[in-house]
C-alpha positions as CSV (number, residue, x, y, z in Angstrom):
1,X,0.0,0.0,0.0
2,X,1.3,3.2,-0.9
3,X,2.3,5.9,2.4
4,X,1.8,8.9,-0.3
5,X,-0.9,11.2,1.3
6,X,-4.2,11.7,0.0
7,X,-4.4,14.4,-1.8
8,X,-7.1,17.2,0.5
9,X,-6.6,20.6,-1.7
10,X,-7.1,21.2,-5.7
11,X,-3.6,22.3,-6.1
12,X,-2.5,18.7,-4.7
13,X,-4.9,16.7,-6.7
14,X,-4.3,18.6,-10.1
15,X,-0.4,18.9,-9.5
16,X,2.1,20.9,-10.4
17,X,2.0,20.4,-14.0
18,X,-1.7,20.2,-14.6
19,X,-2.8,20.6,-18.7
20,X,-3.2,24.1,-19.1
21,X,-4.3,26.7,-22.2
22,X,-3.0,29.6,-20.5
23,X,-1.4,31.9,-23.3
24,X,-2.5,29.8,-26.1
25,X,-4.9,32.5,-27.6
26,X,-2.7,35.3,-26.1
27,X,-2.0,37.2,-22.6
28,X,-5.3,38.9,-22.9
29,X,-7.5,36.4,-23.7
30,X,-11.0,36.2,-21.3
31,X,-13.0,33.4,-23.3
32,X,-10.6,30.4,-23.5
33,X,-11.7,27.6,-26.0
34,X,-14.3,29.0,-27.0
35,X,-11.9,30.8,-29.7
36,X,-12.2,27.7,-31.3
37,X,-15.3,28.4,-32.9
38,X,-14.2,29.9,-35.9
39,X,-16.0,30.7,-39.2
40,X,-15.7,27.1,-40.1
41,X,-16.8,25.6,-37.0
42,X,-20.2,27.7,-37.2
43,X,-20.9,26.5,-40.6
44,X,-20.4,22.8,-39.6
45,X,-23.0,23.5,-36.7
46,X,-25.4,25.7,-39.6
47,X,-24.4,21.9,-41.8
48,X,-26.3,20.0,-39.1
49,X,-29.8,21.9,-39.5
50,X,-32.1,19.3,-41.5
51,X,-35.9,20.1,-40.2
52,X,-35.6,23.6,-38.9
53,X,-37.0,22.7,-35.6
54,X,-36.1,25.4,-32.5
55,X,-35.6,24.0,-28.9
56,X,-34.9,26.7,-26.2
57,X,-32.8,25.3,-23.3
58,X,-33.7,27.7,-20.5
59,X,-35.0,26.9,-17.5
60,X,-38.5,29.6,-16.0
61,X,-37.5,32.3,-14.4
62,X,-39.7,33.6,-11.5
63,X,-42.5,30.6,-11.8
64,X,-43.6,32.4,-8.1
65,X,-42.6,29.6,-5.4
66,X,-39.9,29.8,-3.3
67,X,-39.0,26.2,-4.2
68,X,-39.5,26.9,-7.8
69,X,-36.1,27.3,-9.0
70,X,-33.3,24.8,-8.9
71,X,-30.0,26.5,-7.4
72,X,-26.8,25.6,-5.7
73,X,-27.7,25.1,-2.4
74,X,-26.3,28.2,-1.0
75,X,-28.7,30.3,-3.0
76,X,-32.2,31.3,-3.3
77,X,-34.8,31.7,-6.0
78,X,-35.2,34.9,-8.1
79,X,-37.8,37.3,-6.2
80,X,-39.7,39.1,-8.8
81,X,-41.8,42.5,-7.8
82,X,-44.5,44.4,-9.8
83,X,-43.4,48.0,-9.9
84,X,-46.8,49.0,-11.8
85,X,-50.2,47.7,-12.8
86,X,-53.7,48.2,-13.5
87,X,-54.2,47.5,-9.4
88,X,-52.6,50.5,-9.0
89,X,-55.2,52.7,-11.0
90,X,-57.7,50.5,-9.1
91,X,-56.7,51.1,-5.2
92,X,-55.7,54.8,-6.3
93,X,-51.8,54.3,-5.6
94,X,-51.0,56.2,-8.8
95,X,-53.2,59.1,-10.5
96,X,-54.9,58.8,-13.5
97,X,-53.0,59.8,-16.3
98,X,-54.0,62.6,-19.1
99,X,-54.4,59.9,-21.7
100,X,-55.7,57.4,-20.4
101,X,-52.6,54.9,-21.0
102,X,-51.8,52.1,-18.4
103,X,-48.8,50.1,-18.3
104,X,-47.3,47.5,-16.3
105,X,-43.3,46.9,-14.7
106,X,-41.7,45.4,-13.0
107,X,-38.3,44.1,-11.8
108,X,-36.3,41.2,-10.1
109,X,-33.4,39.9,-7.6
110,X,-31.7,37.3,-8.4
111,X,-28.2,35.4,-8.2
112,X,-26.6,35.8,-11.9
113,X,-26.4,31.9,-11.6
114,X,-29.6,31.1,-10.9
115,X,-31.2,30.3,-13.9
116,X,-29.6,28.7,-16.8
117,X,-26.3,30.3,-17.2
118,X,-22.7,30.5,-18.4
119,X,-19.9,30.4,-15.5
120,X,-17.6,33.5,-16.7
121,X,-14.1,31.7,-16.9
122,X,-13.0,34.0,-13.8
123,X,-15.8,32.2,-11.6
124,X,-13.6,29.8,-9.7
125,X,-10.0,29.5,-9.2
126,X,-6.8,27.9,-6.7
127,X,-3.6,29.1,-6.2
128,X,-4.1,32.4,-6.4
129,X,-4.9,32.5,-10.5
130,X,-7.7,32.6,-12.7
131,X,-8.2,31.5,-16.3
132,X,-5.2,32.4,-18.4
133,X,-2.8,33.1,-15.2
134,X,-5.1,36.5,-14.1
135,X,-4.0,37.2,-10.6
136,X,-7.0,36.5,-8.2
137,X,-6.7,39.9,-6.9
138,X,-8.7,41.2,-10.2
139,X,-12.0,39.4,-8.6
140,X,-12.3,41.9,-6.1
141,X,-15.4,43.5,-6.2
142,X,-16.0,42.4,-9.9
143,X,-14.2,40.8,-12.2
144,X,-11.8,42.9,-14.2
145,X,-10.8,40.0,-16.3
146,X,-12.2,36.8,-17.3
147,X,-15.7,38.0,-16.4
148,X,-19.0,36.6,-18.2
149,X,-18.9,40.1,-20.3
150,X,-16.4,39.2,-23.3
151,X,-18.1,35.8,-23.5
152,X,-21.6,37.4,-24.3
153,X,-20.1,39.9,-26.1
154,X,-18.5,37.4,-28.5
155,X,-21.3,34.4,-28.7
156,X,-21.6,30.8,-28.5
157,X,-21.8,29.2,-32.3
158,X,-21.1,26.1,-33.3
159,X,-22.2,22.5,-34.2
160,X,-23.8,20.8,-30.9
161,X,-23.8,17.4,-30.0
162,X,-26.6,15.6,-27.3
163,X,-24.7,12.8,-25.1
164,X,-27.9,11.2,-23.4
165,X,-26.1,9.5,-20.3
166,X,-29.2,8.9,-18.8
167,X,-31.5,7.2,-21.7
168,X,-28.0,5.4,-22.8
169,X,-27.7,3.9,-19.2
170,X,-31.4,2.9,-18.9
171,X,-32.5,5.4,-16.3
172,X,-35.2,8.8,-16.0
173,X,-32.5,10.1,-14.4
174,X,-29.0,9.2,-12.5
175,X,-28.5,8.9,-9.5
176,X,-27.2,11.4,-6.5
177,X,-23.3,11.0,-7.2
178,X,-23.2,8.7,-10.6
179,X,-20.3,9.7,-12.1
180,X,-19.4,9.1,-16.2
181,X,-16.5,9.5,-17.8
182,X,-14.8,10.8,-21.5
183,X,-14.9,6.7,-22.3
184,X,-18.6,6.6,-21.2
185,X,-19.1,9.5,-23.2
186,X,-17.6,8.3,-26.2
187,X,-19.5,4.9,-25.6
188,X,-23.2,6.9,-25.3
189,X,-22.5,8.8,-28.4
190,X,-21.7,5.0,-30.1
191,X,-24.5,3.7,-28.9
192,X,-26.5,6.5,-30.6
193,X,-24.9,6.4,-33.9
194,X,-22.9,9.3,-34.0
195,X,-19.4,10.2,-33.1
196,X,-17.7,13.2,-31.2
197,X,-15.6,15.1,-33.1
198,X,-12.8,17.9,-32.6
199,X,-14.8,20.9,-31.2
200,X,-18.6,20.1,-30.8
201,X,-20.2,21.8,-28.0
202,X,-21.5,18.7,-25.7
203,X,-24.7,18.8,-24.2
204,X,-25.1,16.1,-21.4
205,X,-27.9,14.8,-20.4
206,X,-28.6,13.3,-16.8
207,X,-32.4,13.3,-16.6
208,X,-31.0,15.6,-13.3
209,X,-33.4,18.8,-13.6
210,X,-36.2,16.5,-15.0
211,X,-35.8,14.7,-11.3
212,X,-35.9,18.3,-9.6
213,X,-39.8,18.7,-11.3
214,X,-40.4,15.4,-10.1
215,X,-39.9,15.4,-6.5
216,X,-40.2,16.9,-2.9
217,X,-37.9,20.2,-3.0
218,X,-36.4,18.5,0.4
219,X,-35.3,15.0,-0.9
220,X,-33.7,16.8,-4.3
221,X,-31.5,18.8,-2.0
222,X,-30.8,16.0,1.0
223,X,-27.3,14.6,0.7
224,X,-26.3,17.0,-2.1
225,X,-24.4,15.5,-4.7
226,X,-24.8,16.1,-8.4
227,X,-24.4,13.5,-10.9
228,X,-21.9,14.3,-13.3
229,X,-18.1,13.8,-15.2
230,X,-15.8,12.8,-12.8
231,X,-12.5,14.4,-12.9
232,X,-9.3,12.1,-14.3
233,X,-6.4,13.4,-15.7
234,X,-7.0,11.0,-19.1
235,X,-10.6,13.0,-18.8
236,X,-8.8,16.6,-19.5
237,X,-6.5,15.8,-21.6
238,X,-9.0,14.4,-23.5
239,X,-10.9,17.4,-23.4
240,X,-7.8,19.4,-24.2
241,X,-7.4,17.2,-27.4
242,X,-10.4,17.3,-28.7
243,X,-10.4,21.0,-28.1
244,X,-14.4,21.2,-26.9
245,X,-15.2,24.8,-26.1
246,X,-18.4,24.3,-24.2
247,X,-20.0,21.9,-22.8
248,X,-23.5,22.4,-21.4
249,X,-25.6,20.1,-18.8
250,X,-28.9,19.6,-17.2
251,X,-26.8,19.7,-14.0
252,X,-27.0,22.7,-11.2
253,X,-22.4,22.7,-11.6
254,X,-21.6,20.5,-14.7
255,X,-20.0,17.6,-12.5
256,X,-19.9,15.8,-10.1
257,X,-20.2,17.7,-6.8
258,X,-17.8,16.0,-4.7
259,X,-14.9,13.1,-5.6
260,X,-15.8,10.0,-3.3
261,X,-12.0,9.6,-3.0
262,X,-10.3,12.9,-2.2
263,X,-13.5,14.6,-0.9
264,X,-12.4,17.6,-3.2
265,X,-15.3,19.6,-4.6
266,X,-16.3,20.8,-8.4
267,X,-12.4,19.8,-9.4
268,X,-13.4,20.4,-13.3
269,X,-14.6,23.8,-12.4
270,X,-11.0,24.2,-12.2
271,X,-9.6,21.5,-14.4
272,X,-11.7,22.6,-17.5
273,X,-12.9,26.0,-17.0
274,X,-9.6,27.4,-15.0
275,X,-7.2,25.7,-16.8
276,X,-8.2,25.1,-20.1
277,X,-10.6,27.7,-20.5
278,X,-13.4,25.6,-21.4
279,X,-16.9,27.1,-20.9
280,X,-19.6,25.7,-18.6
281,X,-23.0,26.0,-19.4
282,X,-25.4,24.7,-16.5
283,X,-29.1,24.3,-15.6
284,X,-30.3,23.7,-19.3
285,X,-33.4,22.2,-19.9
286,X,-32.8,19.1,-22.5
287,X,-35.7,16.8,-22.5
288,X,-37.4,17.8,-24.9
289,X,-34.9,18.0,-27.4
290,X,-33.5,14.3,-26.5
291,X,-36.9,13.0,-27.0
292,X,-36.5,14.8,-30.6
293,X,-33.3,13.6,-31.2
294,X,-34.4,9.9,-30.3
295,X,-37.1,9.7,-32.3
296,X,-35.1,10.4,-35.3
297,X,-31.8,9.7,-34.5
298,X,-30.2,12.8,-35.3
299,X,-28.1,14.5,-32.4
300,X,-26.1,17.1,-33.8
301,X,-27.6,20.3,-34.2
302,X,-26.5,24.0,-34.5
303,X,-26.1,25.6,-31.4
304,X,-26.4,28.9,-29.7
305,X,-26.2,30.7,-26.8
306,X,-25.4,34.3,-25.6
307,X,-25.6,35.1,-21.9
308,X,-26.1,38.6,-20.8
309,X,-23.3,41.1,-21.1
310,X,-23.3,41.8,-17.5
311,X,-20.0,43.8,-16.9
312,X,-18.3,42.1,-14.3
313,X,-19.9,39.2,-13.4
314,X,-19.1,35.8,-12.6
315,X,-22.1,34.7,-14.6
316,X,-25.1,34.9,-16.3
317,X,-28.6,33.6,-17.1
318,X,-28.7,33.0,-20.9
319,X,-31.5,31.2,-22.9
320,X,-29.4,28.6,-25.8
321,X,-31.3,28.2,-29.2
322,X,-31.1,24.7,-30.8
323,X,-32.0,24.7,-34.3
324,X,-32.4,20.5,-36.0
């Protein structure tokens, strides 16, 4: 039996040499892979449109319950006020106006990542760094670099591919802590006749947020522990070689919450997004557009997304467009 400690802290479990992009698109650079989708990579996604069918992947915003909205534990739901309506006219809050025109507002709190959303590459970090080597210092109060703005400004575009983990494994959903790998992946996307290729933007499917509709608000947050990738060095190098820029799940963090080895949490927060500079997209609604995709067998598709250029922030909500 080996005497070499466990590893306890991300810089110990990733090491000191972990696969990194840093500089690979310059000193400056805030969106990381998804600068691999170039011109040609949005036409191969445009390539994949057959029937002309339009999912949206966002989840509701603002359905009105408190237990309404899946988040990471920590936070809460959005909290949307009316500002203005016709009860205002009606209890004599506001005065009738000259012309007779009513209107309604209104306005909302909410955390930037609760909804669907796109991390901002700057949204978690060890050793003191962010994506492409930005000192940690530059999070303080708002990101100055690596934030979710350049993302939105520049656009998600490119050929999308549906990796049903769930359906491939036999299940509605998986299970509190089922991990996959790359291999399992690869395996699921055999399985439904098509292969992953250099750059696709992978959507995963767990059957995850489906389970959240489907039972008591307690039990989906007892024990919390998404299913998800689990992190292996062979898993982001594989990532790194197939140069993905995105990938986008049905997941509240994209991965597995917590390794059952080390105990270390949301490692490929750091692994892919950190390091590599791969984009996370998380909380997208994907059943009905796996049900299209089994029924006809297709699961590539032109994808795009866009989250909100919100200057500074760690994140965003965003509602992706599918188009078969």
């Amino acid at each position: 039996m080996s005497d070499k400690p466990m590893p306890r802290t991300m810089a110990e479990l990733l090491g000191d040499a972990p696969a990194l992009n840093w500089g690979k698109w310059g000193p400056d650079d805030e969106v990381g892979s998804l600068n691999y989708l170039d011109s040609a990579q949005i036409l191969r996604g445009v390539a994949s449109v057959r029937s002309g069918e339009v999912f949206t992947l966002q989840v509701q915003i603002g359905p009105g319950r408190s237990d309404s909205e899946p988040v990471w534990p920590d936070r809460t739901p959005s909290v949307r006020t009316q500002t203005m309506d016709e009860g205002f006219w009606l209890s004599g809050r506001v005065p009738e106006t000259h012309d007779g025109r009513h209107w309604a507002d209104d306005k909302i709190e909410m955390f930037l990542q609760g909804s669907t959303q796109y991390d901002a590459l700057g949204h978690c970090w060890y050793d003191g760094h962010l994506w492409n080597g930005y000192d940690a210092s530059l999070s303080i109060g708002g990101l100055a670099k690596a934030s979710v703005l350049p993302i939105g400004e520049r656009g998600v575009v490119g050929r999308g591919v549906l990796i049903d983990m769930a359906r491939h494994r036999g299940k509605k959903s998986l299970d509190k802590g089922e991990s996959f790998t790359h291999v399992d992946l690869m395996d699921a996307a055999h399985a439904q006749g098509i292969e992953i290729e250099k750059r696709d933007i992978l959507l995963i499917r767990t059957g995850w947020l489906s389970r959240y509709y489907a039972i008591p608000h307690e039990e989906f947050y007892a024990d919390w522990n998404e299913p998800g990738l689990r992190y292996s060095r062979e898993l982001v190098e594989w990532f790194q070689e197939m140069e993905i820029p995105n990938i986008a799940t049905d997941t509240v963090a994209a991965e597995q919450s917590v390794d059952p080895v080390t105990g270390v949490s949301l490692i490929l927060h750091c692994a892919l997004m950190r390091n590599l500079g791969v984009a996370l997209t998380e909380i997208c609604w994907l059943d009905d557009l796996a049900e299209a995709c089994a029924r006809d067998g297709r699961w590539s598709f032109l994808y795009t997304a866009a989250p909100l250029k919100v200057v500074g922030a760690s994140g965003a909500p965003v509602n992706p467009i599918v188009v078969r």
